[in-house]
Each structure stands twice: as C-alpha cells, then as structure tokens.
C-alpha positions as CSV (number, residue, x, y, z in Angstrom):
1,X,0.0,0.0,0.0
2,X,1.8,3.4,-1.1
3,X,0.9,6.2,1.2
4,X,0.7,9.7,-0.4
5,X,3.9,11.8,1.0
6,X,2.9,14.9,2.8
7,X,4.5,18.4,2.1
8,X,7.4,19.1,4.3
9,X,7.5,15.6,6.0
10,X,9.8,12.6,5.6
11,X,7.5,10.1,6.6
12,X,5.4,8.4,4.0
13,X,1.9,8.4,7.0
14,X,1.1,10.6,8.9
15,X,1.1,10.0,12.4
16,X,-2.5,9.7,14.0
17,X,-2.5,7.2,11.1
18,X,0.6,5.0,12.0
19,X,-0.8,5.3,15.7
20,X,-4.4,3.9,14.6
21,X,-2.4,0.9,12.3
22,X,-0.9,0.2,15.2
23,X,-3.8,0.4,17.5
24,X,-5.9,-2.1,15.5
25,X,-2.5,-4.1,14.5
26,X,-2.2,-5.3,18.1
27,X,-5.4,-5.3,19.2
28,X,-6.1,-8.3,17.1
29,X,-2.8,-9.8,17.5
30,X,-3.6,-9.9,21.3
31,X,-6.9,-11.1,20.5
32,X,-5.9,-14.5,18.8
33,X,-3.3,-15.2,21.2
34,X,-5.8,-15.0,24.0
35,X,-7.9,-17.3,22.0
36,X,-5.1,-19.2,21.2
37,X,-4.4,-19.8,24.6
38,X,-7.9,-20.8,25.9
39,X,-8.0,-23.2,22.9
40,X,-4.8,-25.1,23.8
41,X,-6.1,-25.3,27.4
42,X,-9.2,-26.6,27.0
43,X,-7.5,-29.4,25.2
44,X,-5.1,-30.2,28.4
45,X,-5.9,-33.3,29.6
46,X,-6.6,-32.1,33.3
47,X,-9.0,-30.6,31.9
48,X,-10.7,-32.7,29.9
49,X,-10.8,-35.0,33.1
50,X,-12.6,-32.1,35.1
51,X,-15.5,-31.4,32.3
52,X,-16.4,-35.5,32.1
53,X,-16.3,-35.6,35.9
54,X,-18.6,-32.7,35.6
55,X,-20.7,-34.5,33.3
56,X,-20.5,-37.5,35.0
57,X,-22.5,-35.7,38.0
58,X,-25.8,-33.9,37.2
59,X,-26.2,-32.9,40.7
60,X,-22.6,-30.2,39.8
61,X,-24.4,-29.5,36.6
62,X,-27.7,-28.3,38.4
63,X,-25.6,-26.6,41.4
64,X,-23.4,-24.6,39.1
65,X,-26.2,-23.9,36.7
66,X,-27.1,-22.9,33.0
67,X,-24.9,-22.3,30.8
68,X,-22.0,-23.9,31.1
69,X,-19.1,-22.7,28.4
70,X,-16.8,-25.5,28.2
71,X,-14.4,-24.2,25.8
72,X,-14.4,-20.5,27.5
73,X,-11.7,-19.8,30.1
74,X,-11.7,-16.8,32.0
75,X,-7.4,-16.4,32.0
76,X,-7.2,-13.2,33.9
77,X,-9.7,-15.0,37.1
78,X,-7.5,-15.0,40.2
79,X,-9.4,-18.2,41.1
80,X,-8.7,-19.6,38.2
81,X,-5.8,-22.0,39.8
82,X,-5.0,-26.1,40.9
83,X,-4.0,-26.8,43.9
84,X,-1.9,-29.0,44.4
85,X,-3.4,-30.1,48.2
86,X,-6.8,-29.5,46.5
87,X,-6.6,-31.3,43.6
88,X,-8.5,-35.1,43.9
C-alpha cells in the first residue's frame, strides 16, 4: 500500500494514522493469542478429566447452573488455579 507523502515531511503516514495501524494491528494480535491460549487449554488433559467428571455428575451440573461454556476460560480470574493439596 503506497501512502501519499505529505508536504514538508519525511515520513510516508502521517502520524494519528501509524498510531491507529498500530492500534488495530495489536489489538487483534492480542486477541488471537488470548484465543489461542484458551484453545490449547481446553485441550489439556486435566482438563478434559474435570469437564467429564462434571458431566459425569448432574447434581454439579444443576448446582453450578445454565450455561455452562466449556471451551471458554476466563485467563485473567485469580481463582482460576489447581492446587496442588486440593486437587483429587
């Protein structure tokens, strides 16, 4: 894409339009790496073992209630952890 040279300026864009190339530029480059990220953990195998436990149980199911995302993972939760002494 050729960008038009302004009068009395070395650069080839103008600034406000670098800045909002840039904007949108890493805006969506952070957006498929957080979805990149959810999509290789919800193919962990700990996991997978937690949603068919989950399944396995109806009684969870009804307490936690509808509807349940199963390939969504809130990253930034600070709950969102294993513990190792919690873990069975």
């Amino acid at each position: 894409m050729m960008w038009q040279k302004y009068a009395g300026s070395r650069r080839s864009m103008p600034l406000g339009a670098r800045i909002l190339f840039h904007s949108v530029f890493y805006a969506g480059g952070f957006a498929i790496v957080y979805y990149l990220i959810q999509k290789f953990h919800s193919r962990g195998l700990y996991y997978k073992l937690a949603v068919e436990q989950l399944q396995s149980h109806p009684e969870a199911q009804e307490a936690l209630g509808p509807p349940l995302n199963i390939h969504y993972l809130k990253l930034i939760d600070r709950e969102n952890f294993v513990d190792i002494a919690d873990a069975k």
